[in-house]
C-alpha positions in Angstrom: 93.3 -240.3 52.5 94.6 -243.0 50.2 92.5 -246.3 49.3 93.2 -248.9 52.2 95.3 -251.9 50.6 93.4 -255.2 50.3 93.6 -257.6 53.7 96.0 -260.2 53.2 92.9 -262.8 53.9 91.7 -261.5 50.5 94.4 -261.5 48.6 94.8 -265.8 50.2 91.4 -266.8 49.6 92.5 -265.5 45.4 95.3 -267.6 45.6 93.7 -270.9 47.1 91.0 -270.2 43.9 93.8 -269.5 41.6 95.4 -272.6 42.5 92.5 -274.7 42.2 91.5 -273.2 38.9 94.9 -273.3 37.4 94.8 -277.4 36.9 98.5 -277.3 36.8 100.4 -280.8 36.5 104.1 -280.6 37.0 104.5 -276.9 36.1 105.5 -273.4 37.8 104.2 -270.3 37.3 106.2 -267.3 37.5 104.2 -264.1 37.5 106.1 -260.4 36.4 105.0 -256.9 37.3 107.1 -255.8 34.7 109.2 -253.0 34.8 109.3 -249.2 34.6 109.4 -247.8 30.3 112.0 -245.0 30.0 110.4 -241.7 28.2 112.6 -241.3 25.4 114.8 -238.3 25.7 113.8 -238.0 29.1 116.9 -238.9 30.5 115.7 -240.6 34.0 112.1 -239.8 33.4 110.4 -243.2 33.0 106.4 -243.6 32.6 104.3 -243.6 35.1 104.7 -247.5 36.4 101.7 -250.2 36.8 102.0 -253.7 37.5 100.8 -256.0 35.1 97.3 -256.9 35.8 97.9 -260.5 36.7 100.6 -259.6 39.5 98.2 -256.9 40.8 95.7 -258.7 41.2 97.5 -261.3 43.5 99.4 -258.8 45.6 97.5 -255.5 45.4 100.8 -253.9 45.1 102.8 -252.3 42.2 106.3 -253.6 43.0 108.7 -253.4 39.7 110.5 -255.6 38.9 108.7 -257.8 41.3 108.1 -261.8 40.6 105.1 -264.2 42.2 106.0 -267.6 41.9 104.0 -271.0 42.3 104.9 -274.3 42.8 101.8 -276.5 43.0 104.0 -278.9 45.1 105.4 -275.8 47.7 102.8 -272.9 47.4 103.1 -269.0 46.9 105.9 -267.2 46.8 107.4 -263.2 46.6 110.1 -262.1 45.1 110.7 -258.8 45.4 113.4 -256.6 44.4 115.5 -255.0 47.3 115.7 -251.3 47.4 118.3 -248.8 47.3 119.6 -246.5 49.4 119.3 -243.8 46.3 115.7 -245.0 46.0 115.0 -244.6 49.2 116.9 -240.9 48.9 115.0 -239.9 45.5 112.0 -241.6 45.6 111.5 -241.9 49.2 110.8 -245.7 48.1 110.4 -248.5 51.4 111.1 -252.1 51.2 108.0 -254.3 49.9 107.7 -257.3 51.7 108.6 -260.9 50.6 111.7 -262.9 49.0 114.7 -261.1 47.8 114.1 -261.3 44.4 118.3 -262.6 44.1 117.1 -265.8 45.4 114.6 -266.7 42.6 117.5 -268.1 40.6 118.0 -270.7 43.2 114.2 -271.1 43.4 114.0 -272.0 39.7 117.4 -274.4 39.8 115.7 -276.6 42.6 113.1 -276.9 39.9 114.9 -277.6 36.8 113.6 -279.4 34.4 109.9 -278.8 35.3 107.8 -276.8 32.8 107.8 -273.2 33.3 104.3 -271.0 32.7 105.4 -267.3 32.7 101.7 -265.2 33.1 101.9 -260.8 34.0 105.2 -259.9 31.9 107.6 -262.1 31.0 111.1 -262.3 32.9 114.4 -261.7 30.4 116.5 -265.0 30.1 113.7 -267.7 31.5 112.5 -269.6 28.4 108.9 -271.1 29.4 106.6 -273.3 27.3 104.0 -270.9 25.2 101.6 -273.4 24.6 101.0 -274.5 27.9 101.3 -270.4 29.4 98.4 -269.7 26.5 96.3 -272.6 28.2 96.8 -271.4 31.6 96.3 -268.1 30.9 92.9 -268.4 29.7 91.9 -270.1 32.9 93.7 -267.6 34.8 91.7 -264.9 33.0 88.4 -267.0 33.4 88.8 -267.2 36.9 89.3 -263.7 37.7 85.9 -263.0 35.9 83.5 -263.1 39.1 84.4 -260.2 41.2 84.9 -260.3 44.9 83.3 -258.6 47.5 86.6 -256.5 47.7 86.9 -255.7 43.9 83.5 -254.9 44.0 83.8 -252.2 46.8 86.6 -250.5 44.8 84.4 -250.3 41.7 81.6 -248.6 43.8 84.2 -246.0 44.9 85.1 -245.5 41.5 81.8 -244.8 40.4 81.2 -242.3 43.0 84.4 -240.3 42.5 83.6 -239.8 38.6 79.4 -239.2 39.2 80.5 -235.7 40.4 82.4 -235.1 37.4 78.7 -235.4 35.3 77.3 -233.2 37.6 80.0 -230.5 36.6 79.3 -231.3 32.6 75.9 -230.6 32.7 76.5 -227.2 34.9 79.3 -226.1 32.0 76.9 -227.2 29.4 74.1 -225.0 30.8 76.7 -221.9 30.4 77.6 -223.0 27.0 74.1 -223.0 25.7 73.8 -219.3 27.0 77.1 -218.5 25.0 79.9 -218.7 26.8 82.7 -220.7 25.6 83.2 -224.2 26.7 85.3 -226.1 24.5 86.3 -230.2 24.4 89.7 -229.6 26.5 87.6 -227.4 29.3 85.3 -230.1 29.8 87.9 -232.6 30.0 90.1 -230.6 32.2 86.8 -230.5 34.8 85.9 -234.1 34.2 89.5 -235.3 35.7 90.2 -232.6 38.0 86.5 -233.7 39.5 88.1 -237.4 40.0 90.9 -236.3 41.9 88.7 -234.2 43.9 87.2 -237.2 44.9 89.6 -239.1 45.9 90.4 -241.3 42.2 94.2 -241.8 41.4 93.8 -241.0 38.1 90.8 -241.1 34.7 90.8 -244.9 33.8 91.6 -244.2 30.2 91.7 -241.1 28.1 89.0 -239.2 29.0 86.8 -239.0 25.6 84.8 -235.8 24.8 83.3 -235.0 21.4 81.3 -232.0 20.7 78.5 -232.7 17.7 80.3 -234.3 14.4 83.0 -235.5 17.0 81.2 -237.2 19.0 80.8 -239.7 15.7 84.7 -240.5 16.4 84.6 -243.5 19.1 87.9 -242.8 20.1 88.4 -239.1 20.0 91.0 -237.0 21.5 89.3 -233.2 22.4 89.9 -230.2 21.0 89.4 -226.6 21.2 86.2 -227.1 19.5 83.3 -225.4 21.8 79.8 -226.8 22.8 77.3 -224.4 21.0 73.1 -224.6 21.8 71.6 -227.6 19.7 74.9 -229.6 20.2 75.1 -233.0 21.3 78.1 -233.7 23.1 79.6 -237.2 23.9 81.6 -237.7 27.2 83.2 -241.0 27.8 85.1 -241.3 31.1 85.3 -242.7 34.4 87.6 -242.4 37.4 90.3 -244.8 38.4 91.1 -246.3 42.0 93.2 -248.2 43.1 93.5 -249.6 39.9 90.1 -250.6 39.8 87.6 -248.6 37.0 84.7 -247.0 36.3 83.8 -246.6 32.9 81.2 -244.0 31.9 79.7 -242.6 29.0 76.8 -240.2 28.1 75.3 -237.8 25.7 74.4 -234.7 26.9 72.6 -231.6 24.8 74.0 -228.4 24.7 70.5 -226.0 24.7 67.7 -227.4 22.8 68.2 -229.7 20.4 66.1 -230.9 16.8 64.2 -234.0 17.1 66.6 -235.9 14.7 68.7 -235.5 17.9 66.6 -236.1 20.6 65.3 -239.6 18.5 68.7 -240.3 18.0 69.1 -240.0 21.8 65.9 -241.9 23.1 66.2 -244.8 20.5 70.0 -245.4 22.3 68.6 -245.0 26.2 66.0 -247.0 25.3 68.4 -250.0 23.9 70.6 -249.4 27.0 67.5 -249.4 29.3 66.3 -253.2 27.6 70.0 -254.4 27.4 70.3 -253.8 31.1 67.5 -255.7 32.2 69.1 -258.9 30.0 71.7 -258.8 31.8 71.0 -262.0 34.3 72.8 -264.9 35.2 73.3 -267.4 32.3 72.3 -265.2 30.0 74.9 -265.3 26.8 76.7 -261.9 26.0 76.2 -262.2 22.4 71.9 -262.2 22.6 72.2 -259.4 24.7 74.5 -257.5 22.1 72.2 -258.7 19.1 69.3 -257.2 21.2 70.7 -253.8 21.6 71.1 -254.3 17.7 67.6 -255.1 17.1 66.4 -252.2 19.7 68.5 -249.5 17.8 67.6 -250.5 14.2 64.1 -250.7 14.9 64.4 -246.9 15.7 66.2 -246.2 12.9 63.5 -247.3 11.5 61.1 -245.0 12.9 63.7 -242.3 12.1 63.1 -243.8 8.4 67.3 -243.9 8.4 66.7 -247.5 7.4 64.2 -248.7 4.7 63.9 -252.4 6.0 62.9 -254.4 9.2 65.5 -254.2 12.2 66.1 -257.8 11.7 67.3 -257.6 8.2 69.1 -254.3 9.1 70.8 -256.5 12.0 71.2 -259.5 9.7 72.7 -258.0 6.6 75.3 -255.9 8.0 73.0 -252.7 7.7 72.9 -251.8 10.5 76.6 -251.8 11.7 77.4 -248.9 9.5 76.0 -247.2 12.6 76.7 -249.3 15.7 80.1 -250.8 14.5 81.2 -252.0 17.9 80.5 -254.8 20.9 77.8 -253.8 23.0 80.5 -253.8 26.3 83.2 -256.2 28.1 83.8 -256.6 31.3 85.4 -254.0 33.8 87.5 -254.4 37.1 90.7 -254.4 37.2 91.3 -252.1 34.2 88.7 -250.7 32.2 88.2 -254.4 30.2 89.1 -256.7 32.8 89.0 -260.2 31.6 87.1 -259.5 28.7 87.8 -262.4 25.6 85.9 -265.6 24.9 84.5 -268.4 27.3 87.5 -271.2 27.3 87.6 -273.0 23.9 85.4 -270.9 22.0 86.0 -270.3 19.1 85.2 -266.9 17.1 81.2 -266.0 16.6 80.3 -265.7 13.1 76.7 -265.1 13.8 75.2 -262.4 11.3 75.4 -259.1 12.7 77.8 -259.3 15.6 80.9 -257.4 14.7 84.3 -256.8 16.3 82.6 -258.3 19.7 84.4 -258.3 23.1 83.0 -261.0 24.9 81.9 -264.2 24.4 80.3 -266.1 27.6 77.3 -266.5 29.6 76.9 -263.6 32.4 77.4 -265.4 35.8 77.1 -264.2 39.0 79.8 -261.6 40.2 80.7 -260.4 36.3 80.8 -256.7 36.2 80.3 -255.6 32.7 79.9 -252.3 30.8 76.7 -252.2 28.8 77.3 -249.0 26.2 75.0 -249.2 23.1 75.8 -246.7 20.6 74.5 -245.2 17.0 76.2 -242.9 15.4 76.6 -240.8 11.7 80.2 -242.0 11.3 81.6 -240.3 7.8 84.1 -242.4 6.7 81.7 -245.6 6.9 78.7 -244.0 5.7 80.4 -242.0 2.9 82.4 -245.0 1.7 80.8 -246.3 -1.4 81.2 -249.9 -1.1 79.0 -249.7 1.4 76.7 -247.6 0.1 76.5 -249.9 -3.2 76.5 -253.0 -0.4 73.2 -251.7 1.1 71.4 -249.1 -1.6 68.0 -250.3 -0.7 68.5 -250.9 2.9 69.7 -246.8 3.8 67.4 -243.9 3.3 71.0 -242.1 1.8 69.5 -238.3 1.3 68.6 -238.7 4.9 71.5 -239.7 6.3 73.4 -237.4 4.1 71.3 -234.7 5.7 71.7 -235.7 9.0 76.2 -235.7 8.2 76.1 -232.3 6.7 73.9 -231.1 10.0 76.6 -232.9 12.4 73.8 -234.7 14.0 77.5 -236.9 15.7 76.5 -239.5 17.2 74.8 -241.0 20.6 76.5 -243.4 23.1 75.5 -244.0 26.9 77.3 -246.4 29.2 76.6 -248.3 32.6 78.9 -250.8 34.5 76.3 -253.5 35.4 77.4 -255.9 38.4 75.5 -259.6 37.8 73.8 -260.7 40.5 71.4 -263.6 41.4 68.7 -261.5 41.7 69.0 -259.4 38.8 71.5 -256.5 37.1 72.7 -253.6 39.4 73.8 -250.9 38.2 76.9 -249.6 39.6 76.7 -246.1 37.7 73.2 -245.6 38.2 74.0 -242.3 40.2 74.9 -240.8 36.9 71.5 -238.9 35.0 71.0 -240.7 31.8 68.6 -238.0 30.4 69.5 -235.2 27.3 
């Protein structure tokens, strides 16, 4: 049974906020799905089609080619294209409701003159003023932040059609420790056929696995590589419905693993665990990032990786040689949904927070991934800048050590929904141990 389409009460009640949040003057907004991308040498293959976010999110329908327009003076309106008769043949393609989208061009010359804001993807031929689309976008973005009761249901169904996929890992890991082979494409394979089996259109992204050094890559594509006892292996994926995401990640073990590993892994779920429970209303993003910072040094630390205190690990750069990305952004509609900077903020350049998603205080309604992360990444930690850069801050023999034994790396990811009465976890259904 497919996901039911929004009610058309929702989808109004967004519009009536949109419009009040918008602050438009004497401006239209014209609003693009965008269209269907050709596969080259495909002939009449195109890629799979999906509305730009901003349309989708005011229609809950993926209509190319299709146009929302707004007039602050006249309301909402639809244009949508009219169908075939060879679409309807091919495609077995029905007529969306709304405007024909012909008549927009008369739309738009009863309104010439007025400045045009052109949010989703822009339409061929219609020049619109950039400054002003910038400016409205970033309160369009702002106000889709809070997620409605709606939004919030799809999220939940997302999360349960990719907990079972877990479940599967951890029974394909258990075989894998007693020798049979289980490589990073199996596991993927399982992982996404486990969505569909439970009712997900498709994985929200690529599906991430990484078997011991690979799981130090943050974005890696499997291989053939198998899971082999005393491996940690990294899985990053969650299901998609409806265009609305889950976005998952843990570390499993394959067998029993060393204690470099298992520290490694308990110094991560316990920043995750503290990071979590910061996550309240008002709360800034960025404290809650340099937290997971501090948590995670002050374990490398105990690991004796680093030589000085977690805040001077944090503070001098030391300590993103092995957490070198944001703590999370915000999920929903797509897997980072709205995710940037409160409106007019400009870029942090606190010590220690590096290539950072978000840049706001939590409010009530965000949904936001919360994935700390350490990791043995070669490239950084082999890199001799940085090893002259930090020389007394880096136990180097160790950690050179811990890169010839693959030790990887450790990453484990919750979608946490703010609430006035604290964080819920929306992925809690998902085992966080080794």
């Amino acid at each position: 049974m497919s996901t039911p389409r929004f009610d058309q009460s929702i989808l109004t009640a967004r519009r009536e906020r949109m419009a009040r949040s918008l602050d438009l003057k004497d401006e239209i907004v014209l609003i693009g799905a965008g269209e269907p991308v050709g596969i080259p040498g495909g002939q009449d293959q195109t890629y799979p089609f999906l509305a730009h976010s901003e349309y989708f999110y005011l229609t809950d329908e993926e209509t190319e080619g299709g146009v929302v327009a707004f007039d602050p003076k006249s309301g909402w309106t639809d244009f949508v294209p009219v169908v075939t008769q060879s679409q309807k043949v091919w495609e077995g393609r029905e007529q969306s409701p709304g405007t024909p989208l012909p008549e927009l061009a008369a739309w738009l010359a009863a309104r010439r003159g007025r400045p045009i804001v052109m949010l989703g993807t822009p339409l061929p031929g219609i020049r619109h003023d950039a400054k002003r689309t910038e400016e409205v976008r970033e309160a369009f973005t702002h106000a889709r932040r809070p997620k409605d009761a709606a939004e919030i249901a799809r999220m939940r169904a997302a999360a349960a059609a990719t907990a079972p996929a877990y479940a599967r890992v951890r029974e394909l890991l258990a075989r894998a420790a007693a020798g049979e082979c289980v490589s990073e494409r199996v596991l993927k394979a399982e992982i996404e056929c486990q969505f569909g089996r439970h009712r997900a259109d498709r994985p929200a992204y690529g599906t991430i696995v990484g078997v011991a050094s690979n799981a130090a890559v943050l974005h890696f594509d499997p291989t053939e590589r198998p899971a082999k006892s005393g491996d940690l292996v990294l899985i990053d994926a969650g299901a998609e419905l409806r265009r609305y995401a889950a976005d998952v990640t843990r570390t499993f073990a394959c067998g029993p693993v060393d204690n470099a590993r298992a520290e490694l892994h308990a110094l991560v779920r316990k920043a995750l665990v503290n990071a979590t429970a910061r996550c309240v209303v008002g709360a800034e993003w960025i404290d809650v990032h340099v937290g997971a910072a501090l948590d995670m040094a002050e374990g490398l630390v105990g690991m004796g990786v680093l030589k000085i205190s977690a805040a001077d690990a944090v503070e001098s750069g030391a300590m993103g040689l092995f957490f070198p990305h944001g703590l999370g952004h915000l999920i929903g509609l797509g897997v980072r949904d709205a995710t940037g900077r409160m409106p007019g903020r400009k870029p942090s350049t606190r010590p220690g927070v590096v290539t950072i998603r978000c840049d706001f205080p939590l409010a009530e309604g965000y949904t936001i991934t919360v994935e700390p992360g350490c990791y043995f990444i070669a490239p950084l930690l082999q890199d001799q800048s940085n090893r002259d850069k930090h020389k007394d801050r880096v136990n180097w023999p160790l950690v050179d050590r811990l890169l010839a034994a693959g030790i990887g790396g450790v990453r484990i990811e919750d979608n946490i929904l703010i609430t006035a009465a604290g964080p819920e976890n929306l992925t809690a259904a998902i085992p966080h141990e080794l």
